[in-house]
C-alpha positions in Angstrom: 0.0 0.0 0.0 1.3 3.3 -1.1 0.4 6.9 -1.0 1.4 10.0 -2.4 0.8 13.9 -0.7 1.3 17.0 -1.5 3.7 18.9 0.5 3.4 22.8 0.0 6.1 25.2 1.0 5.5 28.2 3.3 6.6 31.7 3.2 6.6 34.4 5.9 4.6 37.4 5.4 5.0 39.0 8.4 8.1 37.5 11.4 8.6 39.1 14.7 10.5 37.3 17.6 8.6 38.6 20.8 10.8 37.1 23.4 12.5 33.7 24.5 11.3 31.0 27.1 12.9 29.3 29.9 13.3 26.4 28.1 15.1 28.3 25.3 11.9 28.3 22.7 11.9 31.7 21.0 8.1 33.1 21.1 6.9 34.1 17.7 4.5 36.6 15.7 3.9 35.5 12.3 1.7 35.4 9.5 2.7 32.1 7.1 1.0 31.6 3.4 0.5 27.9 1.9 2.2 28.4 -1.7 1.7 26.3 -4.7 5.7 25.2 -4.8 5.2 21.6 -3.1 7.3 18.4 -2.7 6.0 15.3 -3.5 6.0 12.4 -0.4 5.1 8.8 -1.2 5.0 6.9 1.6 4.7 2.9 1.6 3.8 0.3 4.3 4.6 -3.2 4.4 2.8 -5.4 7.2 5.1 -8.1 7.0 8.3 -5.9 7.8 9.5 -3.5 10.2 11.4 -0.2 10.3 11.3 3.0 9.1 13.6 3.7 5.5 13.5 7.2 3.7 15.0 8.1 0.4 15.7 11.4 -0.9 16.0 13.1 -4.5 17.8 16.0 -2.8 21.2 14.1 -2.2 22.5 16.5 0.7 19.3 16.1 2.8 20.3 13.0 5.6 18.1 10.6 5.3 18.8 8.8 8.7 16.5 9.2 12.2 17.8 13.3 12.0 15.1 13.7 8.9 12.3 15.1 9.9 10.3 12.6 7.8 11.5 9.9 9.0 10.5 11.4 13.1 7.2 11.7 11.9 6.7 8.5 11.1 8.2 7.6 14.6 5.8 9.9 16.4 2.9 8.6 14.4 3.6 5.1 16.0 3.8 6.4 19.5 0.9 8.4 19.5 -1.7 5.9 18.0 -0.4 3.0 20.1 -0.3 0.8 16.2 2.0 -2.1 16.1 5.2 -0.6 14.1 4.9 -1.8 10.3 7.5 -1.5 7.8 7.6 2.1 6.5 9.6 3.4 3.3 9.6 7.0 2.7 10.4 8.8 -0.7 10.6 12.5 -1.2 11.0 14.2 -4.4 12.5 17.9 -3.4 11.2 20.9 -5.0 11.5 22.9 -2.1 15.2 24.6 -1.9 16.4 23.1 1.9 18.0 25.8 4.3 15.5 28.5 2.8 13.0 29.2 5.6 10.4 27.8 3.5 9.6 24.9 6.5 10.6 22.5 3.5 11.5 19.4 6.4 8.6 20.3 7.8 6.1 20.1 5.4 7.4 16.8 4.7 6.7 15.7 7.9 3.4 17.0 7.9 2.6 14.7 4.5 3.9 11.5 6.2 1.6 12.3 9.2 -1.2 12.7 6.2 -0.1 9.5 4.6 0.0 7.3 7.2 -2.9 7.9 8.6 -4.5 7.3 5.3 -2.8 4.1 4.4 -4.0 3.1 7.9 -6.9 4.3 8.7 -6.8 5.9 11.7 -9.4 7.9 11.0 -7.8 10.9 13.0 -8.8 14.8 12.4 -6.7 17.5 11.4 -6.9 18.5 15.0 -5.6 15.4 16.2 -2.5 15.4 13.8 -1.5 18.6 14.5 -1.3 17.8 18.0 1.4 14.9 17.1 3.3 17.5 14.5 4.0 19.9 17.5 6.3 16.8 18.8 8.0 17.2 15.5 8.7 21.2 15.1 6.9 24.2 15.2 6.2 24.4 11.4 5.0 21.3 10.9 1.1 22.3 12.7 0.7 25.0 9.9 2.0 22.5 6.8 -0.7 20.3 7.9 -3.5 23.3 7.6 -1.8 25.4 5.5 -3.8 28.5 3.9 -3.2 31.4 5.7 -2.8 32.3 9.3 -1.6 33.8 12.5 1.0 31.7 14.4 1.8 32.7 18.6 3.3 31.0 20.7 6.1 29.3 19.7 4.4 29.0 16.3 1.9 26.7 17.0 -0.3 29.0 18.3 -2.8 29.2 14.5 -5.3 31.1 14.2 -7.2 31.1 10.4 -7.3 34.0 8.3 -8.7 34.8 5.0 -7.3 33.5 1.3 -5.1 35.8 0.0 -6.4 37.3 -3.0 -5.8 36.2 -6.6 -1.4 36.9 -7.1 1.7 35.8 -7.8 5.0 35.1 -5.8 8.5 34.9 -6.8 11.2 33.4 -4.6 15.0 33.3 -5.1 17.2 31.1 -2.8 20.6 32.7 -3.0 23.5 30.3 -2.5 24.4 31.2 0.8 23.2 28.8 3.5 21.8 30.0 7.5 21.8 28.4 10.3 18.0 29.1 12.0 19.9 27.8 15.6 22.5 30.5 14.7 20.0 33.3 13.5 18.0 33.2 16.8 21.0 33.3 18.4 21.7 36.1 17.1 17.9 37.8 17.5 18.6 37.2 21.2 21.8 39.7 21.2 19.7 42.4 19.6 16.8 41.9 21.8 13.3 42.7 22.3 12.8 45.9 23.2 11.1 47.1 20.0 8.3 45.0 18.5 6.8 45.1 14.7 3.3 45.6 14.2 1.6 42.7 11.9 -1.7 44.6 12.1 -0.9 46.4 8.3 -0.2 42.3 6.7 -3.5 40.8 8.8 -5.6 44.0 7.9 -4.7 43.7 3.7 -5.7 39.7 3.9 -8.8 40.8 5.4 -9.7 43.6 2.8 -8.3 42.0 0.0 -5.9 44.8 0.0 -2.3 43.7 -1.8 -0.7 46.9 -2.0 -1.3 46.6 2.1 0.3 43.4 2.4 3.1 44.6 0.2 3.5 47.5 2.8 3.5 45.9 5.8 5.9 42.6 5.0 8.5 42.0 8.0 11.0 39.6 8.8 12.8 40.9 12.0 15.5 38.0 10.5 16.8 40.5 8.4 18.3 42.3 10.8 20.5 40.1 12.1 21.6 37.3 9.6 24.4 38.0 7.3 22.9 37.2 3.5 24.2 40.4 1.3 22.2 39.2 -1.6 19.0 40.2 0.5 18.4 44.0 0.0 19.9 43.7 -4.0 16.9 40.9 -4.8 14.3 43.3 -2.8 15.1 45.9 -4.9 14.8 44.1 -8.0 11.9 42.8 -7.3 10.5 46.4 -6.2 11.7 47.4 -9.6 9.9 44.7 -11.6 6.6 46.1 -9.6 6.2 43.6 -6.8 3.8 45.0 -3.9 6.7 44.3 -1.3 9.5 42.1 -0.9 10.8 40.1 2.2 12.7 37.7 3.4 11.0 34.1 4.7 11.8 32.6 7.6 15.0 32.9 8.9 16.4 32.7 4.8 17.8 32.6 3.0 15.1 32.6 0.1 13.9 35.8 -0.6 10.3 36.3 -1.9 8.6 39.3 -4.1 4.7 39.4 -4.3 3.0 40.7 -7.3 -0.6 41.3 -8.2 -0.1 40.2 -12.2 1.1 37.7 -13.5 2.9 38.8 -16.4 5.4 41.3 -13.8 6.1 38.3 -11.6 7.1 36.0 -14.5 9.3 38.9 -15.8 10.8 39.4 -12.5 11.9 35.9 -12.8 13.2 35.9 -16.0 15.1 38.9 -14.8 16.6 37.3 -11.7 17.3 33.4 -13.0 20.2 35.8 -15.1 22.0 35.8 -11.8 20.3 33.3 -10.0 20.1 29.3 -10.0 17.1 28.6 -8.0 14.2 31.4 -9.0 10.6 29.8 -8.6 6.8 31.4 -8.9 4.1 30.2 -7.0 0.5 31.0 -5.7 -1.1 30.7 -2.2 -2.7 27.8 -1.5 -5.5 28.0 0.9 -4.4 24.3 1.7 -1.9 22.8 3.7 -0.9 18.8 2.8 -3.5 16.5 0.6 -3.9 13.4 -0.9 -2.6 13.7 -4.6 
């Protein structure tokens, strides 16, 4: 028995880091968008075997017990209580790794969605997303997807509504971040000064783009080091995206345009100095059944 999901990629519209816990989780406020660039997850069980395998097309992505993937299965098991079964894992990467684009954890999220079609469990969204907060903060969201608040660590979701009809373009410059090492380094600026989402949640809810475009924050581009990041805005600006920002904690950077034909341009423009240049929509969904 096999099935296959649909993994969507997420971006940031609006990141502020509000403080840091005891515990050393960093406390969040975000707004996160579902976007049509998805990986593809297949995941197979086998009855008569045991153990958990995943295989990657994205050869620098570990595919050991580190994989996010492959944890998922494991919580999946220890939640429900099911006699373990053999479980193979394949991912087919479109989503650039080490972007802030919750690319590990979306493909969590589909192996939660794939096993408990393959063996039906019957459970609710609810009930999933309760198991993915074992996994990582992002992987809640992937499950749901559309677009939303996030408190808390991130977990904290609250529904808003679709974006309206546009386009996105992303570019994942070479250069690779750390998220450990980026909140590390939020911490040493501190917290002092908070961001206002109120301008991003207010657009979604009028239907207002040239709002959203206005008020898109990352507080990540502060602190990490990614020179490529104000040169691509501006670009982006120039080939008439609403606003530009980075996602997550990078380094993919991401312009949103109202047409079509500008984004597509914009793209053109940028894959002259950039490998990995991608346009997507939102989705208001988060993983599904292919």
């Amino acid at each position: 028995m096999k099935c296959t999901v649909l993994a969507p990629a997420k971006l940031n519209l609006f990141l502020d880091i509000t403080g840091r816990r005891n515990d050393g989780y960093h406390l969040v406020n975000m707004v996160m968008q579902a976007i049509s660039l998805e990986d593809e997850v297949t995941v197979s069980v086998d009855e008569d075997a045991d153990g958990i395998l995943v295989e990657c097309s994205d050869e620098e992505i570990p595919c050991d017990a580190t994989n996010t993937a492959y944890r998922a299965a494991e919580v999946f098991f220890a939640r429900t209580a099911l006699a373990p079964v053999g479980v193979t894992i394949k991912i087919k990467k479109r989503i650039p790794s080490q972007a802030g684009m919750a690319g590990g954890s979306t493909d969590a999220a589909a192996v939660l969605t794939a096993l408990n079609e393959l063996l039906h469990t019957e459970l609710s969204l609810s009930e999933l997303a309760e198991m993915a907060e074992e996994i990582g903060a992002d992987v809640p969201f992937c499950l749901y997807g559309g677009t939303m608040t996030a408190g808390g660590i991130g977990t904290i979701l609250n529904p808003l509504p679709d974006l309206p009809d546009c386009r996105f373009v992303i570019v994942k410059p070479e250069i690779k971040v750390s998220t450990a090492e980026a909140y590390r380094k939020s911490d040493t600026v501190g917290y002092a000064h908070l961001a206002n989402g109120d301008k991003v949640v207010s657009g979604i809810c009028n239907g207002d783009l040239s709002e959203i475009g206005r008020g898109l924050y990352n507080k990540f581009e502060k602190v990490v080091d990614i020179p490529e990041i104000d040169d691509i805005k501006a670009m982006m600006l120039d080939c008439g995206a609403e606003g530009a920002c980075l996602t997550g904690s990078g380094s993919a950077v991401f312009g949103l345009f109202a047409e079509k034909a500008d984004a597509d341009a914009c793209a053109d423009r940028l894959s002259e100095q950039f490998e990995l240049v991608f346009t997507a929509q939102p989705l208001s969904r988060g993983t599904a059944v292919k």
